[in-house]
N, C-alpha and C positions, 0 to 999 in steps of 0.2 A: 689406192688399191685398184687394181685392174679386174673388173670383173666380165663376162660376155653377157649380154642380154636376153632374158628371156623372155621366148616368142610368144605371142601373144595367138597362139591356135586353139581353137576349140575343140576339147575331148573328142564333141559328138560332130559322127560322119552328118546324120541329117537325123531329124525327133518329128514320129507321130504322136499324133495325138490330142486330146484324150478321145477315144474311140469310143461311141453306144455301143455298144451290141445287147440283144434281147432286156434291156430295160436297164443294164449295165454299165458302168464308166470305165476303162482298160487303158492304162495309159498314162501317163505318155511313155510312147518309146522310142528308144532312141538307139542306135548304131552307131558303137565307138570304133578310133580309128585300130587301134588293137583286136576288137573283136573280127573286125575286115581280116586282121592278119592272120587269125586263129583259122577263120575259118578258109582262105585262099591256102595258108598252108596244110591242113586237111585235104582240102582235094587234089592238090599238087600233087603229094603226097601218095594219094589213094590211085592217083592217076600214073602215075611211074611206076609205084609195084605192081599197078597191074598189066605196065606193057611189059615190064622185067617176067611178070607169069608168060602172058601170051608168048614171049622170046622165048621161053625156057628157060632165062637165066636164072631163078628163087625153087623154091623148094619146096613153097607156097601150093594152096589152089586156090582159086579165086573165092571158096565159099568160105575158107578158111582167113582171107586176107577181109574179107566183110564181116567177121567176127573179131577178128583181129581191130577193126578200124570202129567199130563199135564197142570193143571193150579200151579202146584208148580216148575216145570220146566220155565216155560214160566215168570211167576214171579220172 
């Protein structure tokens, strides 16, 4: 049976941790390679419709495009 082999990557971009903080242990955390993507496409994102406002070409205002991008975060 022909199969391809699966790569041998790790989930996590890099892991802190475990961190004190005020008498406390936090942690570990760690930054997946998906979360990188979530969050680079968010600002991509937030970064083009708002030259598309400045252009004039959306319909948008900018205060509106930051409610907009925090109710799709938050969602």
């Amino acid at each position: 049976m022909l199969a391809l082999p699966f790569p041998a990557i790790d989930p996590a971009l890099f892991t802190l941790g475990p961190i004190s903080m005020f008498g406390m242990e936090v942690g570990p955390f760690s930054l997946r390679w998906y979360a990188l993507a979530y969050i680079v496409g968010i600002i991509l994102g937030w970064w083009l419709l708002r030259r598309n406002i400045k252009a004039g070409l959306s319909c948008l205002t900018p205060q509106q495009l930051d409610s907009l991008l925090n109710s799709c975060i938050f969602g």
